[in-house]
C-alpha positions in Angstrom: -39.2 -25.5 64.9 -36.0 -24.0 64.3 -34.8 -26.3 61.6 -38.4 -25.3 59.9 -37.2 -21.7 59.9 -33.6 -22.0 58.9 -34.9 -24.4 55.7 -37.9 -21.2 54.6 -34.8 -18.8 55.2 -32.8 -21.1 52.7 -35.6 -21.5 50.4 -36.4 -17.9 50.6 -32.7 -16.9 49.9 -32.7 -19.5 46.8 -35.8 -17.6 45.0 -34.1 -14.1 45.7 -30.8 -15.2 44.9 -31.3 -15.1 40.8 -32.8 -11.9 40.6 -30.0 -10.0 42.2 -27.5 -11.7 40.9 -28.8 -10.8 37.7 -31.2 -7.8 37.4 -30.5 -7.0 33.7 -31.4 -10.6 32.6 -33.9 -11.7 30.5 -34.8 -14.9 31.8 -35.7 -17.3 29.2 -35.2 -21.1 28.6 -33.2 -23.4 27.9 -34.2 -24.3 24.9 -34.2 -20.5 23.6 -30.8 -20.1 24.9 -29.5 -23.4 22.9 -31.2 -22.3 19.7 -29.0 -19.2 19.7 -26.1 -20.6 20.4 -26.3 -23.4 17.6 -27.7 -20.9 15.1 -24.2 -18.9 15.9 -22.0 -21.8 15.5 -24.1 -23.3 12.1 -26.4 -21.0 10.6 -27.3 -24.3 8.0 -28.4 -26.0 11.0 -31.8 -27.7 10.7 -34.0 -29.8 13.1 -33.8 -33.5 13.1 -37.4 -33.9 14.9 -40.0 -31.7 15.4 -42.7 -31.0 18.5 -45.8 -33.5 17.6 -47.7 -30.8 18.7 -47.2 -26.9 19.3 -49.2 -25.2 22.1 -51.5 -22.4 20.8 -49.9 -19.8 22.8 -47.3 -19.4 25.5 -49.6 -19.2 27.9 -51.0 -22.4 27.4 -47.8 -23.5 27.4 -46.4 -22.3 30.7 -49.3 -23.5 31.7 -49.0 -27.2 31.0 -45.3 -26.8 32.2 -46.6 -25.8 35.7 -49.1 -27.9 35.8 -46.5 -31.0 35.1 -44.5 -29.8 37.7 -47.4 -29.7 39.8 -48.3 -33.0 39.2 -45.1 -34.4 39.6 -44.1 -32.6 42.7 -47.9 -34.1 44.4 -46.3 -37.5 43.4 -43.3 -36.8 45.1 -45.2 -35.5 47.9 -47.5 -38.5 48.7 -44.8 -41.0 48.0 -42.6 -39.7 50.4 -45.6 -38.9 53.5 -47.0 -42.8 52.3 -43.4 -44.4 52.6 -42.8 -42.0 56.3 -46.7 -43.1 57.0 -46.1 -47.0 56.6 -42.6 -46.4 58.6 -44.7 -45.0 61.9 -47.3 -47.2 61.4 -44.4 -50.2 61.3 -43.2 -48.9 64.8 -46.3 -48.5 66.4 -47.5 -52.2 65.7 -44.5 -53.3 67.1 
């Protein structure tokens, strides 16, 4: 129980920890950041591939991003309780 509480104290501290660090920050992404940057250093600079497909909005497109992440942390998730689930069940027959 009080390894539970010290890893949500952690966690807790990990999601507050950006926004005091930085509380005049615009937080954008990588990919916005890195366009800047290379439009500093070459202003010629041009694409060598583009998106096959640009989301309608930015909503749409945060949403897809979360639901990816979603997706990919249930993976993770049942992967991990399946593999723990076939070790107890390995013990137990034994």
């Amino acid at each position: 129980m009080k390894k539970n509480i010290i890893l949500l104290c952690v966690a807790a501290l990990l999601i507050v920890a950006p926004f005091i660090i930085n509380t005049n920050g615009e937080y954008e992404g990588a990919d916005a950041q890195a366009e800047v940057i290379i439009n500093e250093i070459n202003s010629e600079y041009e694409p060598w591939a583009n998106s096959l497909w640009e989301p309608p909005s930015g909503e749409v497109e945060s949403f897809i991003f979360a639901a990816q992440a979603a997706l990919g942390a249930g993976f993770i998730g049942y992967f991990i309780g399946n593999k723990r689930n076939d070790k107890r069940n390995k013990s137990v027959q034994q």
